[in-house]
CHARMM-style PDB file with segment names, atoms N, HN, CA, C and O in Angstrom:
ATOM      1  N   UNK     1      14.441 -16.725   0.587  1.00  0.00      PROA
ATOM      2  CA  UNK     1      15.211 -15.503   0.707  1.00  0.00      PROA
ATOM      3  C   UNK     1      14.270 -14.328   0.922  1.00  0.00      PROA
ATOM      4  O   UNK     1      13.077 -14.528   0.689  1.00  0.00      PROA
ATOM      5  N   UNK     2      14.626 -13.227   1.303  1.00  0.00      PROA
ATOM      6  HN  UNK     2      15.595 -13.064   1.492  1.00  0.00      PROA
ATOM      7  CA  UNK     2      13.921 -11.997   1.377  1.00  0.00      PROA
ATOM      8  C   UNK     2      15.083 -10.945   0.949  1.00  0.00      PROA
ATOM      9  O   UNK     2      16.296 -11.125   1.063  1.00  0.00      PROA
ATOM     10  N   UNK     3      14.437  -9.831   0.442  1.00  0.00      PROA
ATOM     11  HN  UNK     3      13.452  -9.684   0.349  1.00  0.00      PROA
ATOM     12  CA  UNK     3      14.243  -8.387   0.387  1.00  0.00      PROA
ATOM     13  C   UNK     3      15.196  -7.317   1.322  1.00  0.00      PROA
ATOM     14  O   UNK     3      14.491  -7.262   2.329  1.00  0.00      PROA
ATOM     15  N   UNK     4      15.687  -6.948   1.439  1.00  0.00      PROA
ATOM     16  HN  UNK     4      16.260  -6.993   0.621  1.00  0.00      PROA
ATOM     17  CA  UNK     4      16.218  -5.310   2.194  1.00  0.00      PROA
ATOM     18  C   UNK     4      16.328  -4.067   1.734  1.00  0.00      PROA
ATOM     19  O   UNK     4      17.386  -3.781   1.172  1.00  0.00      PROA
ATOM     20  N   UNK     5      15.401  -3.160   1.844  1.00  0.00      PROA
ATOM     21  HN  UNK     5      14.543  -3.392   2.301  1.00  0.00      PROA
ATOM     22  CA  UNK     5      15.949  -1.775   1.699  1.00  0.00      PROA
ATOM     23  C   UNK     5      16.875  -0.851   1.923  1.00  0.00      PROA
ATOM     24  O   UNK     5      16.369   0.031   2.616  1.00  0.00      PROA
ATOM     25  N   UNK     6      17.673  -0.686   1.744  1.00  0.00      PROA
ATOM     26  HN  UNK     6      18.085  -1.402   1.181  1.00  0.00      PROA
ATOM     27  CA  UNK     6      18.969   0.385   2.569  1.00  0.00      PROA
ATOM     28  C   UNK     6      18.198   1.428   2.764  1.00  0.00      PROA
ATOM     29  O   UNK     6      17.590   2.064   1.904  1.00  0.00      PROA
ATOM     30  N   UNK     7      18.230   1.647   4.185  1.00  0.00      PROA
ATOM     31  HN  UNK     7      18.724   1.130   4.884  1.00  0.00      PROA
ATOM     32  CA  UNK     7      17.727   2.651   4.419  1.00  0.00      PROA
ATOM     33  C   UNK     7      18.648   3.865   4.450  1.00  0.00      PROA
ATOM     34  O   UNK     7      18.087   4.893   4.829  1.00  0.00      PROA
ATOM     35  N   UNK     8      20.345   4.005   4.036  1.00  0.00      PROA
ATOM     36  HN  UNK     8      20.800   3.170   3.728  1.00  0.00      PROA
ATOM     37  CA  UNK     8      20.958   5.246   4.131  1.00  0.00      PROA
ATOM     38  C   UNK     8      20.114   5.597   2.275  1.00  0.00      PROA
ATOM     39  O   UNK     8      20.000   6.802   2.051  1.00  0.00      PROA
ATOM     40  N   UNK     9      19.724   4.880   1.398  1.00  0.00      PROA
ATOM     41  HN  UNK     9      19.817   3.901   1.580  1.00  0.00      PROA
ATOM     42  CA  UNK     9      19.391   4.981  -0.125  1.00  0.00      PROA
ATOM     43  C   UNK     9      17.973   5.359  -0.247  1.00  0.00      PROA
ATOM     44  O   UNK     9      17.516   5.843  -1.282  1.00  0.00      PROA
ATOM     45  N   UNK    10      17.116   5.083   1.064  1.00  0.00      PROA
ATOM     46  HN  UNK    10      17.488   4.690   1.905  1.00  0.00      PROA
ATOM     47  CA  UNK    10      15.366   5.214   0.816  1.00  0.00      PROA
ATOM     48  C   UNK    10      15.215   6.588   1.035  1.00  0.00      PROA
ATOM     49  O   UNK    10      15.451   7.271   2.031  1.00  0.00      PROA
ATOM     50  N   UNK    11      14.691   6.928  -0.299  1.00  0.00      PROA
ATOM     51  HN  UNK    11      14.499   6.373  -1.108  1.00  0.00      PROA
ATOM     52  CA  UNK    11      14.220   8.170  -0.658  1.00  0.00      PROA
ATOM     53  C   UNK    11      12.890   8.503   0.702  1.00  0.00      PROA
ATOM     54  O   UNK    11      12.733   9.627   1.180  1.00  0.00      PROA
ATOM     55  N   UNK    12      12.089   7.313   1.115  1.00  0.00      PROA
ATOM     56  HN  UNK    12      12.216   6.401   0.727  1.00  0.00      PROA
ATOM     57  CA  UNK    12      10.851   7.484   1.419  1.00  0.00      PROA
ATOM     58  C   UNK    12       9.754   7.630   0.569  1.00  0.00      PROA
ATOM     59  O   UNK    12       8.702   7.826   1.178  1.00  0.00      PROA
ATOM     60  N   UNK    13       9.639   7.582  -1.076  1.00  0.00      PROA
ATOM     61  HN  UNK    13      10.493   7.422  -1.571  1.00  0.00      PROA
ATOM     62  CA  UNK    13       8.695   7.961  -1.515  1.00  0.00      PROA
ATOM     63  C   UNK    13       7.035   7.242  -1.626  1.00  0.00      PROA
ATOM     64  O   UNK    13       6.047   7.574  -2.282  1.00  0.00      PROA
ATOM     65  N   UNK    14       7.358   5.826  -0.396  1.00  0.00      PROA
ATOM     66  HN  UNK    14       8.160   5.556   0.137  1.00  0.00      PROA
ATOM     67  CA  UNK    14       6.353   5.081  -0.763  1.00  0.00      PROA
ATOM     68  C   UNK    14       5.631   4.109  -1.789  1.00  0.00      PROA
ATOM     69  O   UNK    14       4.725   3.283  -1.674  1.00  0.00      PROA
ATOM     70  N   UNK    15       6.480   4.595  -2.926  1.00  0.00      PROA
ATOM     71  HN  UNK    15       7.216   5.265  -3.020  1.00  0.00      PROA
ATOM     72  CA  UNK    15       6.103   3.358  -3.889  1.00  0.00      PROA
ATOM     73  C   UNK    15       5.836   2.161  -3.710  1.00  0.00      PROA
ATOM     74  O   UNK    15       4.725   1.647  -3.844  1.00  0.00      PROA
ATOM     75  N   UNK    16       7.048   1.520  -3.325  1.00  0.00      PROA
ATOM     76  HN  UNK    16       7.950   1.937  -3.216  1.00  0.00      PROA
ATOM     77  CA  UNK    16       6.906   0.144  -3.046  1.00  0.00      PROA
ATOM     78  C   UNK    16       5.871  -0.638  -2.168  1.00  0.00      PROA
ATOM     79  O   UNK    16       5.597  -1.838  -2.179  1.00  0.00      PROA
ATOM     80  N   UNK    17       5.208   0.728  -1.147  1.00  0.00      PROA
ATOM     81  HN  UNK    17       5.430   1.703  -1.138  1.00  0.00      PROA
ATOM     82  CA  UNK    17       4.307  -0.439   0.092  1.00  0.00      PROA
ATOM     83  C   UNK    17       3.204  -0.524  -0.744  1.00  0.00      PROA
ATOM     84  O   UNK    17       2.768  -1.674  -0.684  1.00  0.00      PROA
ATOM     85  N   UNK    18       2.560   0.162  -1.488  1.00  0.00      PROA
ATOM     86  HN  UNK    18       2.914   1.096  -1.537  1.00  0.00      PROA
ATOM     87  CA  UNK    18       1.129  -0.601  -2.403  1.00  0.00      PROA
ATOM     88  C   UNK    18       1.741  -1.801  -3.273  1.00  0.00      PROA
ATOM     89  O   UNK    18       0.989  -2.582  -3.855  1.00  0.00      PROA
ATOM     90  N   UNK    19       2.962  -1.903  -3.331  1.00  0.00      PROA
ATOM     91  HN  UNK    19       3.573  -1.268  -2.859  1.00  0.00      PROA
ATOM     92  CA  UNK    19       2.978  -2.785  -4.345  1.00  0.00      PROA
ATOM     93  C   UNK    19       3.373  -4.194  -4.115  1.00  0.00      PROA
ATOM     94  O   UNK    19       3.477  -5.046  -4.997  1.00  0.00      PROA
ATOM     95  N   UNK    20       3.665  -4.424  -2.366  1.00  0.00      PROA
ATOM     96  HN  UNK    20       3.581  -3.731  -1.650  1.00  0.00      PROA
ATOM     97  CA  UNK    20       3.964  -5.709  -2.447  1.00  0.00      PROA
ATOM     98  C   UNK    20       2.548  -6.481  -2.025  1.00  0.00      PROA
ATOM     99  O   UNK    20       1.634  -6.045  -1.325  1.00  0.00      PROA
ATOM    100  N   UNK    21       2.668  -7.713  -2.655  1.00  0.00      PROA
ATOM    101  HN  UNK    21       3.410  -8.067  -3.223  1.00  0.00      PROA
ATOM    102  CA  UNK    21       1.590  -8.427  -1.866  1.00  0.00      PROA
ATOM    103  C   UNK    21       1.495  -8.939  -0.351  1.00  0.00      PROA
ATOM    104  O   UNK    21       0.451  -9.030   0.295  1.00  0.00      PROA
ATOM    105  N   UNK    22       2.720  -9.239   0.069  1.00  0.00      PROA
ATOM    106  HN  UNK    22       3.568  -9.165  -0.455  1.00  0.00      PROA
ATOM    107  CA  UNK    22       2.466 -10.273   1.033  1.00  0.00      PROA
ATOM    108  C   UNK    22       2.725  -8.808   1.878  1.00  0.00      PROA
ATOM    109  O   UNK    22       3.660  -8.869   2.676  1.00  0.00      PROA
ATOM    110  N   UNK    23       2.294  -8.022   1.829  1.00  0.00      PROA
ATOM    111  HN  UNK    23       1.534  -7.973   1.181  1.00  0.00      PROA
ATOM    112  CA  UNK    23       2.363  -6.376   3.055  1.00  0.00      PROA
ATOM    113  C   UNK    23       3.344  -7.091   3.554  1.00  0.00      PROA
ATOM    114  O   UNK    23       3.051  -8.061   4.253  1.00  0.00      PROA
ATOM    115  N   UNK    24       4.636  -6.785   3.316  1.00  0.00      PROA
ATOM    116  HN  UNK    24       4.874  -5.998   2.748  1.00  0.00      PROA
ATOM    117  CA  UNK    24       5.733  -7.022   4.129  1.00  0.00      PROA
ATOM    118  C   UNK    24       6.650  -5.859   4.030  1.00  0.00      PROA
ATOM    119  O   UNK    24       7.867  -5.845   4.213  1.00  0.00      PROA
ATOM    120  N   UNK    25       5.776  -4.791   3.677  1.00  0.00      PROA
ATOM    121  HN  UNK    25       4.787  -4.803   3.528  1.00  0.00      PROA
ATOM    122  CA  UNK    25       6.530  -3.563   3.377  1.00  0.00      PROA
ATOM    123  C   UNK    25       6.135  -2.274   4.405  1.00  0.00      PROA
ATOM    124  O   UNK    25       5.025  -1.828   4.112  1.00  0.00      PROA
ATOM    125  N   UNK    26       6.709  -1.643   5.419  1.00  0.00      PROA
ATOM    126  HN  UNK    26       7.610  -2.006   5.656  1.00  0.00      PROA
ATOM    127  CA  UNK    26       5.977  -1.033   6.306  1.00  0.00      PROA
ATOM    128  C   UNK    26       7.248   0.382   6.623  1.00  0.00      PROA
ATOM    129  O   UNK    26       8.457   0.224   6.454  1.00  0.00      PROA
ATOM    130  N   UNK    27       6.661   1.579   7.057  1.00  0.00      PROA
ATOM    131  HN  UNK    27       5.679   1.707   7.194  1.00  0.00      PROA
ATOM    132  CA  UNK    27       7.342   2.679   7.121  1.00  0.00      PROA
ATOM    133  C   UNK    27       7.747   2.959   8.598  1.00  0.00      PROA
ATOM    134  O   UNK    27       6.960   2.835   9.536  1.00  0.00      PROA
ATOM    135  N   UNK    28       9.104   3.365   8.728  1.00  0.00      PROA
ATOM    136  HN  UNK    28       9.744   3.466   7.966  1.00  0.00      PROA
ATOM    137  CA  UNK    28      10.009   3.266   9.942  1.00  0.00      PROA
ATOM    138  C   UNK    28      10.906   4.462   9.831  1.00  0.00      PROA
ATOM    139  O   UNK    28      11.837   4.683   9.058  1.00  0.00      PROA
ATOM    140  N   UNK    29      10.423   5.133  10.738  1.00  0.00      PROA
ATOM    141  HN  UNK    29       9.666   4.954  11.366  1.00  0.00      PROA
ATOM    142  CA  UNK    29      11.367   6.432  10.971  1.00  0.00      PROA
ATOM    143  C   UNK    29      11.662   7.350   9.432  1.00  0.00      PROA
ATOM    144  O   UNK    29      12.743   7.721   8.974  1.00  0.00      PROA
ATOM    145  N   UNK    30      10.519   7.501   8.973  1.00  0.00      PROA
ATOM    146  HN  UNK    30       9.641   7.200   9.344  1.00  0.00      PROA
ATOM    147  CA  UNK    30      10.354   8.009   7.609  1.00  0.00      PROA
ATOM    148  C   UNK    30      11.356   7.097   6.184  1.00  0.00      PROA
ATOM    149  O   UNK    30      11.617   7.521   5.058  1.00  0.00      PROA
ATOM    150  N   UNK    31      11.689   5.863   6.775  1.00  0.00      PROA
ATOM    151  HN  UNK    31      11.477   5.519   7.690  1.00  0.00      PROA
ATOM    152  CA  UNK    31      12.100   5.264   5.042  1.00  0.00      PROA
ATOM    153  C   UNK    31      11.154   3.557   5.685  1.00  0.00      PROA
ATOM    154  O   UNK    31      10.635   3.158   6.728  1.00  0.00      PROA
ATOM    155  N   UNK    32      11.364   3.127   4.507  1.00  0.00      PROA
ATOM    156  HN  UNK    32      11.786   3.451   3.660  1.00  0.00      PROA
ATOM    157  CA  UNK    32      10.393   2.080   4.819  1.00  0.00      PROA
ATOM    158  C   UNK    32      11.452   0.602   4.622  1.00  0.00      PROA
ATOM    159  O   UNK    32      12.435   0.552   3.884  1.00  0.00      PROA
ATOM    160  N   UNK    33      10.895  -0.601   5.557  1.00  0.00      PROA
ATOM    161  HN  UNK    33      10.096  -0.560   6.157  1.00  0.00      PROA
ATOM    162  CA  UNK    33      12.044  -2.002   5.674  1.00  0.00      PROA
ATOM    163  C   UNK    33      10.655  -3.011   5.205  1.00  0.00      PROA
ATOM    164  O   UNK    33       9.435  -2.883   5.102  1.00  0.00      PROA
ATOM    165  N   UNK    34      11.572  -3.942   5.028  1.00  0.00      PROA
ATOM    166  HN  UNK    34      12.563  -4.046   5.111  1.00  0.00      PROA
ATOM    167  CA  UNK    34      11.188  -5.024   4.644  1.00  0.00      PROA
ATOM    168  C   UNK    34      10.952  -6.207   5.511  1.00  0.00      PROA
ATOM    169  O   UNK    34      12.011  -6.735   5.851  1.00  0.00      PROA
ATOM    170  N   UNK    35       9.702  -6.879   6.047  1.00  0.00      PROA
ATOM    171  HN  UNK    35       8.842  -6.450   5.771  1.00  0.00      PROA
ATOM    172  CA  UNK    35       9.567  -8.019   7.120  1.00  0.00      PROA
ATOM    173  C   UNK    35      10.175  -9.173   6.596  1.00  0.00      PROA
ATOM    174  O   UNK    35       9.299  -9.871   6.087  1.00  0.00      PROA
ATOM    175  N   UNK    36      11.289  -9.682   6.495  1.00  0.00      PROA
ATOM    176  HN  UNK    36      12.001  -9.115   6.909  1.00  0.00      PROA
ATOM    177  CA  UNK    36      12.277 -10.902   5.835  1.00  0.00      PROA
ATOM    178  C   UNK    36      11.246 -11.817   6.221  1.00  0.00      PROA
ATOM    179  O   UNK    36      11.196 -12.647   5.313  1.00  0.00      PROA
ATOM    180  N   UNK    37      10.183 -12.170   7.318  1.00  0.00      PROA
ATOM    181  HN  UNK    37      10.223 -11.497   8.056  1.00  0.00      PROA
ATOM    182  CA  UNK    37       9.478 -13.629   7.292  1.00  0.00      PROA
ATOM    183  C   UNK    37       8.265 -13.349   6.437  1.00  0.00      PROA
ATOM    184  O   UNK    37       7.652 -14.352   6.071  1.00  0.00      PROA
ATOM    185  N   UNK    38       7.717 -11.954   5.979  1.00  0.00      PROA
ATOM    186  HN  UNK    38       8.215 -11.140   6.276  1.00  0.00      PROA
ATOM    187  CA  UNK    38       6.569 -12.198   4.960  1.00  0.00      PROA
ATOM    188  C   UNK    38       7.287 -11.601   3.797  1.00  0.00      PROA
ATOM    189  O   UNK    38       6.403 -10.959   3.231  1.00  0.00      PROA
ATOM    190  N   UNK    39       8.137 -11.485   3.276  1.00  0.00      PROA
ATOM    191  HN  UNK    39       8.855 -12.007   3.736  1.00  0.00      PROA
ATOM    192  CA  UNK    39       9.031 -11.593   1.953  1.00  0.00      PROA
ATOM    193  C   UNK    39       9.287 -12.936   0.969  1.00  0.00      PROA
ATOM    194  O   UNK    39      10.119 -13.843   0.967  1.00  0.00      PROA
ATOM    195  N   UNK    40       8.400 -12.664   0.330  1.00  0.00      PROA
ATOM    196  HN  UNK    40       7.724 -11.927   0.332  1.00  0.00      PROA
ATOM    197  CA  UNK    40       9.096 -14.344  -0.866  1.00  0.00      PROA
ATOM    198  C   UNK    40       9.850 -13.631  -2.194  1.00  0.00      PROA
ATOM    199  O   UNK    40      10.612 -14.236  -2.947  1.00  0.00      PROA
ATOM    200  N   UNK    41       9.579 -12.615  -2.282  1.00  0.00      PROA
ATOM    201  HN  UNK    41       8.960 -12.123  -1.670  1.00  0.00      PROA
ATOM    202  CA  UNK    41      10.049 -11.913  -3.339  1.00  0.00      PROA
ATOM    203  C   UNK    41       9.468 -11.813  -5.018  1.00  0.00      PROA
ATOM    204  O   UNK    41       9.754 -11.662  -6.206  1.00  0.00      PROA
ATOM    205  N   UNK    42       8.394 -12.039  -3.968  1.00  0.00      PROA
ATOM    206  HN  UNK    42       8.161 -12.161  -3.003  1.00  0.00      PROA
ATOM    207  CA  UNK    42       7.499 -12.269  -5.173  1.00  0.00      PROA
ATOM    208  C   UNK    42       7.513 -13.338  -5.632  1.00  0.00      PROA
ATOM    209  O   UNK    42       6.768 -13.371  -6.611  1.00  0.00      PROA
ATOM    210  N   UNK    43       7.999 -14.297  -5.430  1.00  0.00      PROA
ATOM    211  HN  UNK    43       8.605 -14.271  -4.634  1.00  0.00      PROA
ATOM    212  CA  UNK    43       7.972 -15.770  -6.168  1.00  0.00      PROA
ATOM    213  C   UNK    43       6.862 -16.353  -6.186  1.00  0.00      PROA
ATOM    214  O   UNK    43       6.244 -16.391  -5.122  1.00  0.00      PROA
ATOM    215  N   UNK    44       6.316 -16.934  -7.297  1.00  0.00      PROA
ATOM    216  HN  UNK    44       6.818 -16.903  -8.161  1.00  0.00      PROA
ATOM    217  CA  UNK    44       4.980 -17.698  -7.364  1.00  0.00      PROA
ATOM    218  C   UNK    44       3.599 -16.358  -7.346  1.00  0.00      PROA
ATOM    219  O   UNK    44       2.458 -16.637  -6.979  1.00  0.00      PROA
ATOM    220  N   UNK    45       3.890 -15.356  -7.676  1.00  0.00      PROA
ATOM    221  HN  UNK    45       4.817 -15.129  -7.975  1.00  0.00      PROA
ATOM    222  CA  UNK    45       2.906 -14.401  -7.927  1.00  0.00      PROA
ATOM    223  C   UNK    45       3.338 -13.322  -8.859  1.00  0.00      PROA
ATOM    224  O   UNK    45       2.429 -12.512  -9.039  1.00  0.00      PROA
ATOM    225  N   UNK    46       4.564 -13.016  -9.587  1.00  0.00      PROA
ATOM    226  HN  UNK    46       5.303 -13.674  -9.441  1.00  0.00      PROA
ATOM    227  CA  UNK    46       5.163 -12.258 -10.841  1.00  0.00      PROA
ATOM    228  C   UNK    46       6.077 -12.881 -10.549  1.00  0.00      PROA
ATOM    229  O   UNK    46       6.240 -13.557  -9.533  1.00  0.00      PROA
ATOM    230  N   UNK    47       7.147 -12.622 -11.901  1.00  0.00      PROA
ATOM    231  HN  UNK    47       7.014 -12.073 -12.727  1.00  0.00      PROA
ATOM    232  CA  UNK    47       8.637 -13.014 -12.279  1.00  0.00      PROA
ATOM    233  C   UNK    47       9.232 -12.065 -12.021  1.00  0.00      PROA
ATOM    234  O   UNK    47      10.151 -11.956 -12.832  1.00  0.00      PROA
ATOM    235  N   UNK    48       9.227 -11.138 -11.192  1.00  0.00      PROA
ATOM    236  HN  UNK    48       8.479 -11.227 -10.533  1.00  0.00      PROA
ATOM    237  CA  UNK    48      10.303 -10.342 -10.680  1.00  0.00      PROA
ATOM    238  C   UNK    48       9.344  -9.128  -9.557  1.00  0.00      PROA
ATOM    239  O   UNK    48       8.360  -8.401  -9.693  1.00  0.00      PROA
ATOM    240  N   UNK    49      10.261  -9.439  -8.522  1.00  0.00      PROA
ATOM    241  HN  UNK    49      11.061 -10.029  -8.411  1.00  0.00      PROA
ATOM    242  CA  UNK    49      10.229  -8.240  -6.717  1.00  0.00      PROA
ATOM    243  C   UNK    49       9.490  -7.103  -7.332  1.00  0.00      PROA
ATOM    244  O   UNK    49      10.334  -6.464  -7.959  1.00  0.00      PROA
ATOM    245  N   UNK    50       8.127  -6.447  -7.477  1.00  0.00      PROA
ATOM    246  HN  UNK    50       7.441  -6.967  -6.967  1.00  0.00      PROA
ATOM    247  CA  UNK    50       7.987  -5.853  -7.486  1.00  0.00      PROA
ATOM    248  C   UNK    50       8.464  -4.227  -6.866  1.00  0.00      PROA
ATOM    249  O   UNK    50       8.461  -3.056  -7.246  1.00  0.00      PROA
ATOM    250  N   UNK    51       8.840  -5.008  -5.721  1.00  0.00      PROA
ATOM    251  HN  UNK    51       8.842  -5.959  -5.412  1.00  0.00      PROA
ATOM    252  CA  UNK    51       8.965  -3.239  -4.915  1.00  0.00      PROA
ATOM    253  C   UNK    51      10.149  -2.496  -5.669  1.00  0.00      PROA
ATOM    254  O   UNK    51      10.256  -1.296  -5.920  1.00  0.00      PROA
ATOM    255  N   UNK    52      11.309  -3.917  -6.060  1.00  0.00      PROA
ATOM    256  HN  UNK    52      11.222  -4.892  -5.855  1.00  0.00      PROA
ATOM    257  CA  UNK    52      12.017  -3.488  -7.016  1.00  0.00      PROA
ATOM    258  C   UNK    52      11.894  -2.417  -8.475  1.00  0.00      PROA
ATOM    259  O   UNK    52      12.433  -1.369  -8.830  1.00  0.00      PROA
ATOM    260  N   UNK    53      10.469  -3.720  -9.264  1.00  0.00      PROA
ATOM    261  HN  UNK    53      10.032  -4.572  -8.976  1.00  0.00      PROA
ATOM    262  CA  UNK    53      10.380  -2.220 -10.283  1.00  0.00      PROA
ATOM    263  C   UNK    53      10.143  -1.194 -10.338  1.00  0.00      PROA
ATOM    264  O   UNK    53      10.528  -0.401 -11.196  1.00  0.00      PROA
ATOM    265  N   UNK    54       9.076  -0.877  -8.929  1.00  0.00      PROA
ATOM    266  HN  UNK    54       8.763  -1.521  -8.232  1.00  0.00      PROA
ATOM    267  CA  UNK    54       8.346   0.650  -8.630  1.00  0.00      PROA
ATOM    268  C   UNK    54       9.586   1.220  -8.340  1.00  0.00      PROA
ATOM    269  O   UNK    54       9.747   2.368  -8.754  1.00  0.00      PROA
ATOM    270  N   UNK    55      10.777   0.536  -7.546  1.00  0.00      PROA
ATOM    271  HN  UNK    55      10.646  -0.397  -7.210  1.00  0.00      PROA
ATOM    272  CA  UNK    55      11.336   1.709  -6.884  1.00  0.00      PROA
ATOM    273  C   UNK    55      12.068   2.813  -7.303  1.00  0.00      PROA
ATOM    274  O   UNK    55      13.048   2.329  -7.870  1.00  0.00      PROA
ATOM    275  N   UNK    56      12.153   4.173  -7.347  1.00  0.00      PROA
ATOM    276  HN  UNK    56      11.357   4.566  -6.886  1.00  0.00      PROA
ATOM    277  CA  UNK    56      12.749   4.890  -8.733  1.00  0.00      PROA
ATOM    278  C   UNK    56      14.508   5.019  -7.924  1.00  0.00      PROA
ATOM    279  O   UNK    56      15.257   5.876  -8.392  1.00  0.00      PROA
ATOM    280  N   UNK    57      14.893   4.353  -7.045  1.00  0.00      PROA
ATOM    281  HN  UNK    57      14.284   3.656  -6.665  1.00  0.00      PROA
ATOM    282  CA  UNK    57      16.395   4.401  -6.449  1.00  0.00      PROA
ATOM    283  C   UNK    57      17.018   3.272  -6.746  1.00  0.00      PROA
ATOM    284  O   UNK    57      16.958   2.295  -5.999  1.00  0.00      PROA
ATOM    285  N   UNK    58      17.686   3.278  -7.870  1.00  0.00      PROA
ATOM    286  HN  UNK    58      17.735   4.072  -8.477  1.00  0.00      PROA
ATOM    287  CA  UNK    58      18.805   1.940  -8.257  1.00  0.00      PROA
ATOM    288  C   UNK    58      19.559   1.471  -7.129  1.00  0.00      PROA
ATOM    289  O   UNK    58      20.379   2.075  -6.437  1.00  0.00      PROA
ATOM    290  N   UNK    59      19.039   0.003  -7.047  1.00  0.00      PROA
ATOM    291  HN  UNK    59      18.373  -0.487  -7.609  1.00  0.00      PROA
ATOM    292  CA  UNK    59      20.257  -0.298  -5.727  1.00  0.00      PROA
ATOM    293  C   UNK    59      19.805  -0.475  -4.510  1.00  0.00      PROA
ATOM    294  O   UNK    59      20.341  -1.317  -3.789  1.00  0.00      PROA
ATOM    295  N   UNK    60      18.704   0.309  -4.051  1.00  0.00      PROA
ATOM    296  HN  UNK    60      18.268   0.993  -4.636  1.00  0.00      PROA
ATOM    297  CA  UNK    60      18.200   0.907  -3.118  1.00  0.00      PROA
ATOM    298  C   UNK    60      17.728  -0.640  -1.921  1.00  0.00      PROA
ATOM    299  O   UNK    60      17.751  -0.667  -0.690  1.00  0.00      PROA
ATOM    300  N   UNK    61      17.422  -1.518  -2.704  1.00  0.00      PROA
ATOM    301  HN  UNK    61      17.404  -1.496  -3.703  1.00  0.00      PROA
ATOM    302  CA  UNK    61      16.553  -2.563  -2.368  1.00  0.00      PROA
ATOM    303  C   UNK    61      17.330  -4.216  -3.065  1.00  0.00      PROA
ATOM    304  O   UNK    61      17.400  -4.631  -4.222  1.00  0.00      PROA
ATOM    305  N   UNK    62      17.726  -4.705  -1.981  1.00  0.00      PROA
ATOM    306  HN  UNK    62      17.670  -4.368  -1.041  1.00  0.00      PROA
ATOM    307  CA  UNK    62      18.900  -5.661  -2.309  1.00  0.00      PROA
ATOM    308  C   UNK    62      18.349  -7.331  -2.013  1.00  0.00      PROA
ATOM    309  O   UNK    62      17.475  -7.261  -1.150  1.00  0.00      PROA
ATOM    310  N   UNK    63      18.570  -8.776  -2.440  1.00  0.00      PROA
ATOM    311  HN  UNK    63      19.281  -8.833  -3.141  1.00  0.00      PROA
ATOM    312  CA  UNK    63      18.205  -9.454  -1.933  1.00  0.00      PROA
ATOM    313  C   UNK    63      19.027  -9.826  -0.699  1.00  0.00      PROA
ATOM    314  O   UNK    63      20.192  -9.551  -0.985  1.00  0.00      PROA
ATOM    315  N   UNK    64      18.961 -10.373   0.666  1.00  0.00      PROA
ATOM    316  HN  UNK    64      18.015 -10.597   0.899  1.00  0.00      PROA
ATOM    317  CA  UNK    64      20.017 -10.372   1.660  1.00  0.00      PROA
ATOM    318  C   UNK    64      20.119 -11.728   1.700  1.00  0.00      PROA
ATOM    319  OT1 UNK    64      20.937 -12.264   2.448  1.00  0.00      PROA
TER     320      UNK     64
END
């Protein structure tokens, strides 16, 4: 599975792209998406999506 940001919800504040590992996090027309083929969701490197905990927008970032 992978990751999606809503982008009508992305603040833009950047948090999340230092924080994923597999850089599958990249900035697009000032809010930032998620590459669904380098997305694991963190599995097998923490117990929970990081970009998730940084992100300070509830919701914002969904599994699809």
């Amino acid at each position: 599975m992978a990751l999606k940001i809503i982008a009508s919800m992305c603040s833009g504040c950047s948090a999340c792209e230092p924080e994923c590992p597999n850089v599958a996090i990249r900035e697009k027309g000032g809010t930032f998406v998620i590459d669904p083929k380098k997305c694991t969701e963190c599995e097998g490197q923490f117990d929970s999506p990081q970009c998730i905990a940084v992100c300070p927008v509830d919701g914002c970032i969904k599994k699809v």
